[in-house]
C-alpha positions in Angstrom: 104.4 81.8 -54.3 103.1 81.4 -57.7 100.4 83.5 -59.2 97.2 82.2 -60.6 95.9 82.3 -64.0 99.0 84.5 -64.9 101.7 84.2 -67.4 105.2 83.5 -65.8 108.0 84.9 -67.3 110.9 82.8 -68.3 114.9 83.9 -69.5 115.3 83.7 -72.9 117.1 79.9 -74.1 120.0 80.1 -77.1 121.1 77.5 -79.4 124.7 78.4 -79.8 127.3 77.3 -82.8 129.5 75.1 -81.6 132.7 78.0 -82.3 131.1 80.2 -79.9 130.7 77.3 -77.1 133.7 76.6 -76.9 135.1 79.8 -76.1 132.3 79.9 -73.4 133.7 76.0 -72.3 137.3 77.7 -72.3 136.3 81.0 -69.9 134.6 79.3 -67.5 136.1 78.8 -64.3 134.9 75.1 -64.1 133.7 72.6 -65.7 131.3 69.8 -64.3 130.4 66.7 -67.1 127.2 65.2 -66.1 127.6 61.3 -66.2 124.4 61.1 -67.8 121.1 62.8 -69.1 118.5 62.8 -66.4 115.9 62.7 -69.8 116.9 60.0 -71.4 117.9 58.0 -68.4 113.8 58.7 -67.5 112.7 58.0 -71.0 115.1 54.9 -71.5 115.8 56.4 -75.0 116.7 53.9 -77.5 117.8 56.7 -79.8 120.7 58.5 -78.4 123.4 57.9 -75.5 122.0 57.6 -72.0 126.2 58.8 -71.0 126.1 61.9 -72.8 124.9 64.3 -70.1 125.0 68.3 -69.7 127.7 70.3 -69.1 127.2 72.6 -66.0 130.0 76.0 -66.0 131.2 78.4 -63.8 131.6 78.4 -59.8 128.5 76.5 -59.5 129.6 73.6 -61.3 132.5 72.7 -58.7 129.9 72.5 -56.0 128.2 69.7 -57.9 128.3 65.9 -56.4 130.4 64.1 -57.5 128.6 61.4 -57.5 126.8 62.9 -60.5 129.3 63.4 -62.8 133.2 65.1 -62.7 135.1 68.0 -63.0 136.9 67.9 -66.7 139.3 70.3 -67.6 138.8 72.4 -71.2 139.8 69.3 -73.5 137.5 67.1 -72.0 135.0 69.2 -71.8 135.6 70.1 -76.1 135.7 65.9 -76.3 132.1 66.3 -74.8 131.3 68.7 -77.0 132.4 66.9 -80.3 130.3 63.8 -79.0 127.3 65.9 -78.9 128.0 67.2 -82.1 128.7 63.8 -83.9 125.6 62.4 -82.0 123.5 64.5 -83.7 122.4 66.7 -80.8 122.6 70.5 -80.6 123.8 72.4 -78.0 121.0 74.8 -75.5 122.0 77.3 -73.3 120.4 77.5 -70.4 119.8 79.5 -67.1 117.5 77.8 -65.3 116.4 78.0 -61.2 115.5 74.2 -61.3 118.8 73.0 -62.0 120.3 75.2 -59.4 117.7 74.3 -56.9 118.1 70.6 -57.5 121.8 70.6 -57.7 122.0 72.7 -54.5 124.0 75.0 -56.6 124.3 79.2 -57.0 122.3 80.0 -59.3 123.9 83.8 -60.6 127.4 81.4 -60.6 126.0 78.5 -63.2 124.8 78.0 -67.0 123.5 74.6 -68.1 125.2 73.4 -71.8 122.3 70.6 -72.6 122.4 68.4 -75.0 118.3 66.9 -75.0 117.1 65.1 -77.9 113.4 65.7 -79.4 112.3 61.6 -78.6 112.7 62.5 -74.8 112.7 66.0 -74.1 109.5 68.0 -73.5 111.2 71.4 -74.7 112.5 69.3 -77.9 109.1 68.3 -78.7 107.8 71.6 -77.7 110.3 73.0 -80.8 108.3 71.6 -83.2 104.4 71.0 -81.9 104.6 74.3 -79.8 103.3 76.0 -77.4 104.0 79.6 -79.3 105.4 81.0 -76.0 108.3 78.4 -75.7 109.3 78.6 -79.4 109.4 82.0 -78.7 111.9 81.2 -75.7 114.0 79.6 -77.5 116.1 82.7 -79.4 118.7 82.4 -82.8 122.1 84.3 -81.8 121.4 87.9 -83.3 124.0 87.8 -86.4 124.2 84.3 -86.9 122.7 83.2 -90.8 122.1 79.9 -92.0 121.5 79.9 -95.8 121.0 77.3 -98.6 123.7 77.6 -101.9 122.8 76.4 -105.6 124.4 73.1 -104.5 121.1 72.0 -103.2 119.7 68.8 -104.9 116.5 68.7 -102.9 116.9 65.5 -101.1 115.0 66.6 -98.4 117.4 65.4 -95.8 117.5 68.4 -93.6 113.9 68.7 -93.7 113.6 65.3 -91.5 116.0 67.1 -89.3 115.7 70.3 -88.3 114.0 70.3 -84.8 111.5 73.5 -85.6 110.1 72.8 -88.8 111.9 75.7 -90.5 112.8 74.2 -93.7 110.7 73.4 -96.7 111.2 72.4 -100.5 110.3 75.7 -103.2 111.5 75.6 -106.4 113.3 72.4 -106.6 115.3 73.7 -103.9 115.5 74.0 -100.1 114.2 76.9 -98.0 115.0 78.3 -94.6 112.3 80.5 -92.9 112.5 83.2 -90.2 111.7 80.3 -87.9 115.2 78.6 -87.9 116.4 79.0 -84.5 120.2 78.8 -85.9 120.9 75.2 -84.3 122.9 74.0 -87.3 121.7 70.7 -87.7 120.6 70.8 -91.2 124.5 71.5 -92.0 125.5 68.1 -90.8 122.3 66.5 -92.5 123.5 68.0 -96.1 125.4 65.3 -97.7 126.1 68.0 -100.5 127.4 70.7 -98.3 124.5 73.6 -99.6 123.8 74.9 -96.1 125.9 77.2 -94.9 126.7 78.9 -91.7 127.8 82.6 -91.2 128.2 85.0 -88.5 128.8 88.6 -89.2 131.2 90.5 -87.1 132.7 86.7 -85.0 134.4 89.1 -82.3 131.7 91.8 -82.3 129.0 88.8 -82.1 131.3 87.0 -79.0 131.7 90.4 -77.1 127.4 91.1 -77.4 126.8 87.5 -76.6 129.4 87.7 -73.4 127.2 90.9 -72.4 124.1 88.8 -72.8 125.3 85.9 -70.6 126.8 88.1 -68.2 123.1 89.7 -66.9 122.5 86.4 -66.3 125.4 84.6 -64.6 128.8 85.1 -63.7 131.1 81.8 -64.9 134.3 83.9 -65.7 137.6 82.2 -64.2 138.5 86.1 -64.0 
């Protein structure tokens, strides 16, 4: 039953560094590469692999069909990672009922590793044209910092990229506001290597983030 005319409340969604997912790839007790992405394959996207599909962790994931996808073991599963990451695509954590319900999957035993692009995905597009209450979804990892050096030449590149809107030009120089959702895009786009990424307290910032993930599923091999 769904109620009328009120808001429904929705788990918060994190765009993680790719340091941090891989310990989360390397924990989980499975691993399930989807063969494709379900969005592009709808949108036929012309921009971005159709093959590069999410990765599903935890119990859950071995109960996927196979005719979906496979199990992959930790390297693969980085391999899928790196392709994301050399694609151009950030990595979102989610926790979602749908993709439980529709794999036929439990849900406390599953988190989804997508990797959506803004051309075909409705929360992509969302990022940057709103609605206020999904930006607000989608959270930074508390401690993470991305920041601009005096090696900015204000090319503008990572204002084209970054999927929120956060960046703009002041001062002959790049800006990040309080809007950056941490994805690390922009890094990539830099040809000059002025943004930079830091998180304070790495192990501290892995043990709250495990706390975090943990009221919401359980994916441990342990």
């Amino acid at each position: 039953m769904l109620p009328v005319n009120e808001p429904i409340a929705q788990g918060e969604q994190t765009v993680l560094p790719y340091s941090l997912l891989e310990q989360l790839v390397e924990r989980a007790s499975a691993r399930f590469i989807m063969n494709e992405c379900v969005c592009r394959r709808q949108e036929n996207c012309q921009s971005h692999p159709i093959d590069l599909g999410c990765i599903f962790l935890g119990e859950g994931a071995a109960r996927i069909h196979p005719s979906l996808g496979r199990l992959g073991d930790v390297d693969e599963a980085r391999h899928h990672l790196e392709r994301g990451k050399q694609t151009g695509l950030y990595p979102l954590v989610a926790h979602t009922v749908l993709d439980a319900f529709t794999l036929g999957i439990p849900y406390k035993h599953m988190l989804t590793v997508c990797f959506c692009c803004e051309c075909c995905c409705l929360v992509q597009r969302g990022l940057r044209k709103g609605p206020a209450a999904l930006l607000k979804a989608i959270q930074p990892l508390p401690g993470l910092r991305i920041f601009v050096t005096d090696q900015c030449s204000a090319c503008g590149d990572c204002i084209e990229v970054c999927p929120v809107g956060a960046i703009s030009l002041n001062s002959h120089t790049a800006q990040i506001n309080p809007q950056c959702k941490g994805c690390g895009i922009c890094l990539k786009a830099c040809l000059n290597g002025a943004i930079q990424m830091e998180m304070d307290g790495k192990t501290e910032l892995w043990s709250a983030f495990s706390q975090r993930i943990r009221g919401y599923a359980d994916i441990s091999s342990q």
